[in-house]
C-alpha positions in Angstrom: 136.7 126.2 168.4 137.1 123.0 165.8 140.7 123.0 164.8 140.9 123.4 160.9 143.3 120.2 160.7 143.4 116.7 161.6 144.4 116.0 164.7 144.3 112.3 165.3 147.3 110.7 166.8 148.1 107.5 166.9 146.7 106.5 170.4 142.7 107.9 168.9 143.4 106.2 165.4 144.2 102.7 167.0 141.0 103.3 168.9 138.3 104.0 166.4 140.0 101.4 164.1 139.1 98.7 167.1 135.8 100.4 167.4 135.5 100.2 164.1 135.7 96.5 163.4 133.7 95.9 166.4 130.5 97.8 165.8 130.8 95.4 162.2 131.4 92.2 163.3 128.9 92.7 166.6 125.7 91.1 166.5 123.1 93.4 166.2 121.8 93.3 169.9 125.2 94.5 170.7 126.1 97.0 167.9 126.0 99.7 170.1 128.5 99.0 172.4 131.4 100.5 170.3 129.1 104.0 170.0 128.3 104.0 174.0 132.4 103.5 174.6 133.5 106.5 172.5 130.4 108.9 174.0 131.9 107.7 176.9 135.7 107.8 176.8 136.9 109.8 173.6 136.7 113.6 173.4 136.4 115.8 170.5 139.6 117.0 170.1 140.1 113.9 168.1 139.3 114.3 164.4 140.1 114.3 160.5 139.7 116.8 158.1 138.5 116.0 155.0 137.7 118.7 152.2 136.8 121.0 154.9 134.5 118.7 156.6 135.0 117.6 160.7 135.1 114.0 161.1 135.5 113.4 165.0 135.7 109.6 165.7 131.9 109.8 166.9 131.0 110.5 163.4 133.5 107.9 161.7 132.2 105.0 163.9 128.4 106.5 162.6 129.5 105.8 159.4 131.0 102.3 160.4 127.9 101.6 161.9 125.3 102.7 158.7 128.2 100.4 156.6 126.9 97.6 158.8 123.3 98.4 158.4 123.7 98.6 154.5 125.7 95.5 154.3 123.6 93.5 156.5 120.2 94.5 155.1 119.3 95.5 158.5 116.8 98.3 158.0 114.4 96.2 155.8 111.9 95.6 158.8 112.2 99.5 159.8 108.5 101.2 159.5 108.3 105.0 160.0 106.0 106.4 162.6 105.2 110.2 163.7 107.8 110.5 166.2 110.1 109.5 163.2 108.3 112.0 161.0 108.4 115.1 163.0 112.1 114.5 164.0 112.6 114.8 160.3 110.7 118.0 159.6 112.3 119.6 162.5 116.0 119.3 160.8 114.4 120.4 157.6 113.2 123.0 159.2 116.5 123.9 161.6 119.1 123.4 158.5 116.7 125.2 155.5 115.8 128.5 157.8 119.8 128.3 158.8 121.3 128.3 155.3 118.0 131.1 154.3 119.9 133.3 157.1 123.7 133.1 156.5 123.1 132.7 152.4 127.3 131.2 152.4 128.8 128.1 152.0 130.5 127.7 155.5 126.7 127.7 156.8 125.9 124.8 154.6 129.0 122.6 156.2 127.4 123.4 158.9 124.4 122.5 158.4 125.8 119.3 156.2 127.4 118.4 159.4 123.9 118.7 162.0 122.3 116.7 159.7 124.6 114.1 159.3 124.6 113.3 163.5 120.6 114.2 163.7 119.8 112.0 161.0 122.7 109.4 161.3 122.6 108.6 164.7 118.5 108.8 165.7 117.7 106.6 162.6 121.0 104.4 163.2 119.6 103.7 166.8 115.7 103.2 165.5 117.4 100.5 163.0 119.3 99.0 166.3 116.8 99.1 168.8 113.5 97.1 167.4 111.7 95.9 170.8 111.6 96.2 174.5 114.6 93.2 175.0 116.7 95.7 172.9 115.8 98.7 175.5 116.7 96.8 178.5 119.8 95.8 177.3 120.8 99.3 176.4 120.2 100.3 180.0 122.4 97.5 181.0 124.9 98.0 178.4 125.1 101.8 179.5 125.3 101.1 183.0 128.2 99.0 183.0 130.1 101.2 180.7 129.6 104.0 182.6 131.1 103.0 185.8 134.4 103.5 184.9 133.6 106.7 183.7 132.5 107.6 187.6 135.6 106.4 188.4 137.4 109.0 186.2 135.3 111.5 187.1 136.1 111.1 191.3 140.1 110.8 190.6 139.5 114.2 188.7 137.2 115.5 191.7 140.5 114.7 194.6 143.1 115.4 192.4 142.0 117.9 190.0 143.7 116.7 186.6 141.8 115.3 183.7 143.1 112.1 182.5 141.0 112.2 179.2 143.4 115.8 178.1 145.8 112.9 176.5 142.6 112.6 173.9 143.2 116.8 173.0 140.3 118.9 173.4 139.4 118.5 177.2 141.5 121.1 179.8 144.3 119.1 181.9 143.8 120.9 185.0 140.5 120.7 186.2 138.8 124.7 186.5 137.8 125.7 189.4 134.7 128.6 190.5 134.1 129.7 194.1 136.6 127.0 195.8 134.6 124.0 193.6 136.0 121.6 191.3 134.1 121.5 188.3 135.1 118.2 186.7 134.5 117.7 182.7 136.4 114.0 181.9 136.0 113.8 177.7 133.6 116.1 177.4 133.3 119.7 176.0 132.2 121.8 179.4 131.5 120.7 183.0 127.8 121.4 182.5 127.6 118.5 179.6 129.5 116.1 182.1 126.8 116.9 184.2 124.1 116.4 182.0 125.7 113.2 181.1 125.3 111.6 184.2 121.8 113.3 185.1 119.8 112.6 181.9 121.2 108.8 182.2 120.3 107.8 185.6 116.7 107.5 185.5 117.2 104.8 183.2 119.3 102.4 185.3 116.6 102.1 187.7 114.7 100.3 185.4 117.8 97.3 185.8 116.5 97.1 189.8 113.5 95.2 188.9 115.0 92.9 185.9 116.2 90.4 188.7 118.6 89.7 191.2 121.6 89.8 188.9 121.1 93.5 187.5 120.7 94.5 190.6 124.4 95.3 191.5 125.0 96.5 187.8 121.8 98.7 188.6 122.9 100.3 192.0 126.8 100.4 190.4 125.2 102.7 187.7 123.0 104.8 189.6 125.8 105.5 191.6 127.9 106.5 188.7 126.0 108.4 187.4 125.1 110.8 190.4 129.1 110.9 190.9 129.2 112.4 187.5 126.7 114.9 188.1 128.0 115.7 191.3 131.4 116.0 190.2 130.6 118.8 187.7 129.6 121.3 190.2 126.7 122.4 188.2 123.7 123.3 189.2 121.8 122.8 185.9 122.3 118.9 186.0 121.6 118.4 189.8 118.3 120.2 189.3 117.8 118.1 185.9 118.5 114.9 187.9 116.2 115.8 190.7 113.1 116.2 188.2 113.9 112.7 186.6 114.0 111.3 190.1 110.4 112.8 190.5 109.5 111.6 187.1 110.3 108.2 188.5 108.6 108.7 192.1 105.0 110.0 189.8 104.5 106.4 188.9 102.3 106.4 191.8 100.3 109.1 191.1 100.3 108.3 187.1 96.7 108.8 187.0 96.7 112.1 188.2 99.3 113.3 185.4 96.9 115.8 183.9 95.8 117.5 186.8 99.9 117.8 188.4 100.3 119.3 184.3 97.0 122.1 185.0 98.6 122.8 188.4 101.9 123.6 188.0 100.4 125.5 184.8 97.8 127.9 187.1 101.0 128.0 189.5 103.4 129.6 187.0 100.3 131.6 185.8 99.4 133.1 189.6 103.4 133.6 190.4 103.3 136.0 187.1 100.3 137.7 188.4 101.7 138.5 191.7 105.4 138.5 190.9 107.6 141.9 189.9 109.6 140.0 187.7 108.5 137.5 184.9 108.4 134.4 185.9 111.5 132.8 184.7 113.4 135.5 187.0 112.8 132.4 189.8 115.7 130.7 188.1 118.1 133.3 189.5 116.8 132.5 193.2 117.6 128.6 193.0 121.0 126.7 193.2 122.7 123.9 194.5 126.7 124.9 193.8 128.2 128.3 194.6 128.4 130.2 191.4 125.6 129.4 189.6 124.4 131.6 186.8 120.5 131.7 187.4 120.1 134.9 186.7 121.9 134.6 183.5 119.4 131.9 182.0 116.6 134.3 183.3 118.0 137.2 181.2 118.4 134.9 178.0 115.1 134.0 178.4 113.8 137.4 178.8 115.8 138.8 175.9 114.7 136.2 174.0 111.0 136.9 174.7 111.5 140.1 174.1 113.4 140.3 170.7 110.6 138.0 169.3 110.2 140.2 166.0 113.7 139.8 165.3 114.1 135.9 164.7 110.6 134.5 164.5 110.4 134.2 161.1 114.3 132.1 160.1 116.2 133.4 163.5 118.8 135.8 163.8 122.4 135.6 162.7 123.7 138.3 165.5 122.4 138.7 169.0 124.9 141.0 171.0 122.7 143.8 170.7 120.2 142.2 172.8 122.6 142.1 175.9 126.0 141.1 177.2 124.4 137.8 178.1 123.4 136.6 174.6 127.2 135.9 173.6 126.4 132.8 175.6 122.8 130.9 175.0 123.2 128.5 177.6 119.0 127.4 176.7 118.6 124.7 174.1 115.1 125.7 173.3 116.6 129.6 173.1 119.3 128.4 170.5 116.5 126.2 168.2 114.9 129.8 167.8 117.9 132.0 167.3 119.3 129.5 164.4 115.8 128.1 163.1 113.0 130.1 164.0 109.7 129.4 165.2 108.7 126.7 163.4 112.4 124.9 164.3 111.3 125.5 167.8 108.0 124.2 167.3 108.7 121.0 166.0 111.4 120.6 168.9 108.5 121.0 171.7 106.7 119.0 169.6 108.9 116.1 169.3 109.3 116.7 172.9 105.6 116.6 174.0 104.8 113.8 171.3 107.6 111.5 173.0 106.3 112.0 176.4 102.4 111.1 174.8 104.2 108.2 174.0 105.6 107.0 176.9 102.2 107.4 178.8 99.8 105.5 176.1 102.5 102.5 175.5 102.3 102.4 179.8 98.2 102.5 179.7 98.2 100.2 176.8 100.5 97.5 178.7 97.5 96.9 181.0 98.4 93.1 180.7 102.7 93.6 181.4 104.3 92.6 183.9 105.9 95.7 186.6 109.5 95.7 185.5 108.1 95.7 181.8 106.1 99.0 182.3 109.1 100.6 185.0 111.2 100.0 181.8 108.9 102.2 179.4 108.3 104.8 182.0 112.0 105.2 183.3 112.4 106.9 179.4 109.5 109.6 180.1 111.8 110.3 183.8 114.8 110.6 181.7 113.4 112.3 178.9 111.8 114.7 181.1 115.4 115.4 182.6 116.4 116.2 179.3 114.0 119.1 179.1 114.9 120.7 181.9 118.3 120.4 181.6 117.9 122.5 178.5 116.7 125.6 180.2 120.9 125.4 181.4 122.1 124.0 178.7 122.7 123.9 174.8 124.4 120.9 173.8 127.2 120.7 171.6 129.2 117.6 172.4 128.4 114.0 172.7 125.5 114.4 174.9 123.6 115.0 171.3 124.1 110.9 170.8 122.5 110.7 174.2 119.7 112.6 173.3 119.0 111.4 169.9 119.3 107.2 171.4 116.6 108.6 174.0 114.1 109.3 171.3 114.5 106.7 168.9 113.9 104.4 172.3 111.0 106.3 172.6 109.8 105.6 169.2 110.6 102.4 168.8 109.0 101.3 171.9 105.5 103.4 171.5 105.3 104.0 168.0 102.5 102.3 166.8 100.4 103.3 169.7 100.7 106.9 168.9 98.4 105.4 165.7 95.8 104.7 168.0 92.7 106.7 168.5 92.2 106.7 172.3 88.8 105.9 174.2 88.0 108.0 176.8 89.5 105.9 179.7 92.5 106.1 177.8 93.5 102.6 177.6 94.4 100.8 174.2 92.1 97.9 173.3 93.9 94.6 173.0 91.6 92.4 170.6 92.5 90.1 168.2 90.5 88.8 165.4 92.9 85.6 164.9 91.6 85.1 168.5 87.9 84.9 167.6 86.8 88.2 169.6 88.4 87.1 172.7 90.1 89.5 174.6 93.8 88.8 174.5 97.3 90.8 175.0 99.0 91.3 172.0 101.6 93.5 173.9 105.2 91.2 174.9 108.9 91.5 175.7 109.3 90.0 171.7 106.6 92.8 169.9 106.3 95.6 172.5 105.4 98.1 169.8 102.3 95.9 167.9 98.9 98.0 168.5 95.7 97.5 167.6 95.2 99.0 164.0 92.7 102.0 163.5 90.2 99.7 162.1 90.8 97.1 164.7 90.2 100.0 167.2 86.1 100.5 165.4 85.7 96.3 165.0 86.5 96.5 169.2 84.0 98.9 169.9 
C-alpha cells in the first residue's frame, strides 16, 4: 500500500534532483538515460505527497522530462498514427468506465494518476524516439545500464539481502518459497523483477549484429538480463523469456507466420475438444521453479470467463465472491476487464495485435535494408510478444509499466506510417518515388525509417 505521506529522504531527493537536471540539459538522443536509471535503480517507496496526489520520483522526472519537451519545442515534428490513437481510446475507455463504477473522488486520483504515466510516458517516449538510430541506441543505452542491475540482483541471489531496501518500499531480506530465493532488487514483487529482465532481453540481441563493438555490450546485457529473470524464481518470466527467444528464432520461418498463428489456434481448439478441463487448466501442469501458482492463473481465468455478465459492461468493483483466488488477479488482460470492461479490454488486445501488424509490415516493407536494420525492427515484435505472455502471470503495477509503454511507442514510431498502407497481396510495401521519375527506389533508411508510400502513392504504383 502507497504510504499517505512523503517519504523522500535525503539520499532519493539528491537523486532525482541530479536526474532532474540531466534529463534537461541532455541532448535529445540521450534524454532517456535519466528515466532508464531510476526504472532501474530507485524503488517506489520514494515519493511526495502533494494535495493527496502520489508523486514517486518516476513521475517527477516525467514531468522534468515534458518541461524539456515544452521548453525545447520538441514535439513540433510529432504526427499521430493508429497505434497512437488506439492507445488513447483505450485510457479513455479504462479511466471513464473506472470512475462510472466507483462514482467517488478517491477513484478519480486514481484514475488522474493512470493517466498521467499512460499518457505521460508513451507520448514522452514517441516525442524522444523519432527514427531507427534512436531505437538502437535505446537498446544500447538499456543494456549498459542494466548490467549493474544483474549484478545486484546475483549479490541478493548468494546472500539473500536487498541492497535497494535503503530506497524504502523493497523487503531487506530477500523471501524465500520452497528452499528458492526469490530476488526483487527495487522493484515491487519478484515476479516484476522477473519480467524486467525477460521482456528486455530480446532487444539486446539486436546490438549483436550493429558491429564488433556492441558486441560485448550485447552479450554483457543478454546475460544480465537472464540473471534477472533467473534470480526471481518465477516461473511466469522464464516462460515469458522463452517465447521472446522463439520470437527471435521465427525469423526464419517469417513467411510462414500465418500458418504457425492457424496452428497453434486449431491446437488450443482440438486440446478443448478432447480435454476435461478448459483449456487454460494446462497452465497448472507447466513450471520451471518449485512453487509456482499455475493453477492459480487457470482459476482467475476461469472465474473470469465465467462471471462475464458481471463486468462486461464497465467491470466490477468487488470480486471475492467469485473465489478465494480473485483477491489476487495476477492476469493483466483479467485486471483491464475487472476495472474497464470489455471495450478496455478490447482496445488493449487491440493495441497489442496492431503493434505486432506493425512490426511484420515495417520488416516486409524494408525489402531494400540491410540484416541488422530489420533484426532491429523484429527484436520489438520478440520482446513485445514476451510482454503478452508474461501477462497471463502478471499485472503490473511498478516500473515495468515505463517498460511497457517505451516498447510501444518504439513500435509506433518505427512502423507507423506503414500501418497507413493498404497492402498488395504479396504483402510487401511498394517503394516508388515520383521525385525519382517512376524508378523504383528505397525510400526506407537508418535517418527516415518510418516514411511510407502515401495511399495515393500506393494507386499511382500500381
Amino acid at each position: 500500500m502507497i504510504p499517505e505521506q512523503s517519504t523522500l529522504n535525503g539520499l532519493g531527493l539528491a537523486f532525482i534532483v541530479a536526474m532532474c537536471v540531466l534529463i534537461l540539459i541532455f541532448p535529445r538522443r540521450y534524454a532517456i538515460v535519466p528515466l532508464i536509471i531510476i526504472i532501474c535503480y530507485m524503488t517506489l517507496g520514494e515519493n511526495v505527497l502533494v494535495n493527496g496526489l502520489h508523486f514517486t520520483l518516476i513521475r517527477i522526472l516525467a514531468l522534468a522530462g515534458w518541461l524539456r519537451i515544452l521548453m525545447r519545442g520538441e514535439f513540433r515534428k510529432f504526427k499521430m498514427n493508429s497505434i497512437d490513437w488506439l492507445f488513447i481510446f483505450w485510457v479513455i475507455s479504462d479511466v471513464t468506465c473506472y470512475m462510472i463504477l466507483w462514482r467517488d473522488n478517491a477513484a478519480f486520483i486514481n484514475r488522474l494518476g493512470y493517466a498521467y504515466n499512460a499518457i505521460g510516458f508513451y507520448f514522452m517516449f514517441r516525442v524522444l524516439i523519432r527514427d531507427l538510430d534512436d531505437i538502437k541506441r535505446t537498446y544500447k543505452i538499456v543494456a549498459i545500464l542494466i548490467i549493474p542491475l544483474g549484478f545486484f540482483m546475483l549479490a541478493e541471489k548468494i546472500t539473500g539481502h536487498n541492497a535497494f531496501a535503503i530506497f524504502g518500499g523493497v523487503d531487506a531480506i530477500t523471501r524465500i518459497r520452497d528452499g528458492s530465493l526469490r530476488c526483487q532488487g527495487p522493484f515491487a514483487h519478484p515476479i516484476l523483477a522477473g519480467s524486467f529482465g525477460a521482456t528486455l532481453c530480446p532487444l539486446f540481441f539486436a546490438l549483436w549484429w550493429q558491429g564488433p563493438r556492441n558486441r560485448v555490450i550485447a552479450v554483457l546485457g543478454i546475460l544480465s538480463a537472464v540473471t534477472i529473470t533467473i534470480a526471481s524464481a518465477s516461473s511466469g518470466p522464464a516462460f515469458a523469456l522463452m517465447f521472446g527467444i522463439l520470437g527471435l528464432i521465427m525469423w526464419n520461418w517469417r513467411q510462414h507466420l500465418r500458418k504457425v498463428r492457424w496452428a497453434i489456434v486449431c491446437t488450443l481448439i482440438g486440446l478443448q475438444m478432447v480435454m476435461k478441463a478448459p483449456v487454460w487448466f494446462l497452465l497448472g501442469r507447466v513450471s520451471l521453479f518449485s512453487g509456482s501458482t499455475g493453477f492459480h492463473r487457470a482459476y482467475v481465468i476461469d472465474h473470469f470467463i465465467n462471471h462475464f455478465s458481471e463486468w462486461w459492461l464497465i467491470g466490477e468493483k468487488n470480486t471475492s465472491h467469485w473465489g478465494a483466488v480473485m483477491s489476487d488477479i495476477t492476469n493483466e488482460y483479467v485486471f483491464q476487464g475487472v476495472e474497464g470492461g470489455l471495450l478496455t479490454l478490447v482496445f488493449f488486445i487491440w493495441i497489442i495485435s496492431r503493434c505486432f501488424r506493425g512490426v511484420g509490415l515495417t520488416v516486409r516493407g524494408m525489402k531494400d535494408a540491410s540484416f541488422p536494420d530489420k533484426m532491429s525492427v523484429w527484436v520489438l515484435g520478440a520482446a513485445l510478444l514476451t510482454h503478452a505472455v508474461n501477462f497471463i502471470s502478471i499485472s503490473y503495477f511498478d516500473q515495468n509499466i515505463v517498460n511497457w509503454y517505451m516498447l510501444l511507442a518504439m513500435i509506433s514510431t518505427v512502423s507507423g506510417a506503414y500501418l497507413l498502407v493498404k497492402q498488395p497481396e504479396d504483402s510487401r510495401v511498394p517503394f516508388l518515388s515520383e521525385a525519382a521519375g517512376g524508378r523504383t527506389q528505397p525510400s526506407w533508411s537508418v535517418k527516415n525509417p518510418v516514411s511510407a508510400p502515401s495511399r495515393n502513392q500506393f494507386r499511382r504504383s500500381q
